[in-house]
N, C-alpha and C positions, 0 to 999 in steps of 0.2 A: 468788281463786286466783292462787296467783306464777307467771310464766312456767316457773320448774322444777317445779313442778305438775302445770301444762300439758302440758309434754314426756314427763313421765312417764306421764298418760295418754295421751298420744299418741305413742310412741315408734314405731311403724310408721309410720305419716305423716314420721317424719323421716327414717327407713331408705328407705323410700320414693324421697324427692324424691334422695337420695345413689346411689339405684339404678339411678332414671330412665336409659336411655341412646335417643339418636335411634335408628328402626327405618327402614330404608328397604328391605328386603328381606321378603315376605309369603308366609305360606301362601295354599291355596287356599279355607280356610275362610269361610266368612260368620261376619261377625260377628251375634248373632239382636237382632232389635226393642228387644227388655230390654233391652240392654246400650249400645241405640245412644243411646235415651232416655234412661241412666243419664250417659254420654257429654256428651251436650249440656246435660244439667238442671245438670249439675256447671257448667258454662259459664254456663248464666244464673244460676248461685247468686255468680258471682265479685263480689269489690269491683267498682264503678266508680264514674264522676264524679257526683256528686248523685244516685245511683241512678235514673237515665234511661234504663241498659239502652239503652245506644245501641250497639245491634248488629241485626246480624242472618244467621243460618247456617245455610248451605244444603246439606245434606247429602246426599252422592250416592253410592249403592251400583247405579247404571246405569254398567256397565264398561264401554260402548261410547261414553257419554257425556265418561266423564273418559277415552276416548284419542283423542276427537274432538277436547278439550280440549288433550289433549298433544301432538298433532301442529299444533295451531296455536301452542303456547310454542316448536314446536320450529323452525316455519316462522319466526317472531320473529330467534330467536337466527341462522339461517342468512344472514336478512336483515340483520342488526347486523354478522354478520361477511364479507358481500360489501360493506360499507357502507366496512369499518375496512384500513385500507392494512397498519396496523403487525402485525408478525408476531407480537411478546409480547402485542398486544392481543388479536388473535384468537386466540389460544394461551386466553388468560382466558375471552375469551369459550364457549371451545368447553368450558372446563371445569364453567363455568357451567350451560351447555346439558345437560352429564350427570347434575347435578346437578337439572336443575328441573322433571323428568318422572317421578318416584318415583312419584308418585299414579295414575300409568295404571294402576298394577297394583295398587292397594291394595282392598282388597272396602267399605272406608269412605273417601269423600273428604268434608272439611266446608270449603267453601267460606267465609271469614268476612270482612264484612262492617262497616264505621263508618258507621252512619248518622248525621246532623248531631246534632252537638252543641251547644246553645246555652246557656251559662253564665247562671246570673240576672243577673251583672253585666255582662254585654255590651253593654246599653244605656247602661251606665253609662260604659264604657269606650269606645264610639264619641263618646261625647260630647267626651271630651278633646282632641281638636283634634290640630295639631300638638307642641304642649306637651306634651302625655301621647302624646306616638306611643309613645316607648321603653317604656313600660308593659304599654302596648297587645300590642305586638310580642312584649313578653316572657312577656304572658299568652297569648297564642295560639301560642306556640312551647311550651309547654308542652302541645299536643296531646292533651287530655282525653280527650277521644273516643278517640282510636287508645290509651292506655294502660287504656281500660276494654276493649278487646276484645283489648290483649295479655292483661291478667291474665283474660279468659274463656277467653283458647286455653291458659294454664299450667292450667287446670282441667281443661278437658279432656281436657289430655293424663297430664295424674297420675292424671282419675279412670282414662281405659285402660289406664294401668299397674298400677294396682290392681286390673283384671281381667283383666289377662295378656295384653292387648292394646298392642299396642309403634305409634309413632307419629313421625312426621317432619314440624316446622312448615318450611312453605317457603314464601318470598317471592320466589324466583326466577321463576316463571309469572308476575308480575305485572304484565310485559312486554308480555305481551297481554291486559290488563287489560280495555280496550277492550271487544276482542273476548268476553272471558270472559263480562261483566256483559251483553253482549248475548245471548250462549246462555242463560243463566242468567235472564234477564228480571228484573235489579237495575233498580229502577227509582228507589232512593233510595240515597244514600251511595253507599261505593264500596269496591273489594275490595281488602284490605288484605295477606290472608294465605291461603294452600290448607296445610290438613293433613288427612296421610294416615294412615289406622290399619289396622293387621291383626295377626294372629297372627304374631310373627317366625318366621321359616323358620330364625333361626340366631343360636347365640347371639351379644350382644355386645359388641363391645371394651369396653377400659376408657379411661371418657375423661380426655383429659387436663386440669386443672385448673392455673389459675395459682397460686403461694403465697398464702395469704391475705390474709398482709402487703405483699404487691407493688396489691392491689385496696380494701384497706380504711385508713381513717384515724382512731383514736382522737381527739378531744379530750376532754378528761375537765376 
């Protein structure tokens, strides 16, 4: 089958990911079991590194929990900006801050999670000495792990869009990471990403995109 094939059976999956927009704004609805499992399965179905499934997601529909959670991001950010002299800085900071507590009010919060990654050639690659440092460095900059639990969070957030359920990935909480993984009793890896899903309360904007041409580079 050609990829225009493809597209053509799957033209909703592309309207789709073109429709997608971040939700940060929720009804009061619960999202029900079905949907939550449907949610996360979509997430463990994603690519990753050597399929090692090196994740793990914690999902939370206790609302007392995620604004236990949000008042210690928020205690974070207050600390960071009694810390910072400059005025533009804490001006940033504080916009950050409004930005990194959406999930207090979402009816779904999924916690997500890199646990270790260990490549088959890692043994191979420790061996190289000083001689192969630059290899070395260049293969562990390339962060396997944490690229196999972004593409499980693009999963889960298309499969809730596909059920009318709107969602906001946030890395700003990350701050109290610490803290997070201790409520959460993370006892491996470590927390990389909070996203929140609900029912939008409202419709939304249109976002705005760079030219194509300004992000992409033929060689041919």
């Amino acid at each position: 089958m050609t990829s225009e094939e493809y597209i053509k059976k799957r033209p909703e999956l592309i309207d789709m990911i073109m429709e997608r927009r971040s939700i940060r704004k929720y009804t009061d609805e619960k999202i029900s079991d079905g949907d939550i499992e449907k949610i996360l399965l979509a997430g463990h179905y994603a690519p990753n590194a050597t399929n090692k499934q090196t994740w793990e997601f914690i999902a939370v529909t206790n609302m007392e929990l995620n604004k236990k959670i949000a008042k210690i991001v928020d205690g974070c950010y207050d600390t960071i900006s009694d810390i910072l002299d400059d005025k533009d800085a804490k001006k940033a900071i504080k916009y950050s801050k409004f930005y990194a507590t959406f999930f207090k009010d979402a009816p779904l919060t999924v916690y997500c999670v890199a646990t270790p990654y260990i490549s088959g050639n890692d043994a191979s690659y420790a061996m190289l000495g000083e001689e192969g440092r630059i290899y070395r460095e260049n293969r562990e900059n390339a962060q396997s792990g944490l690229q196999s639990v972004s593409a499980a969070i693009e999963n889960m957030i298309l499969a809730g869009w596909a059920l009318g359920i709107g969602s906001v990935w946030l890395t700003a909480p990350i701050v109290a990471k610490d803290e997070i993984e201790r409520i959460l009793e993370i006892k491996e890896g470590r927390l990389v990403a909070v996203v929140a899903f609900g029912y939008p309360s409202q419709a939304p904007k249109e976002a705005n995109r760079k030219p194509l041409g300004e992000v992409v580079r033929y060689i041919r």
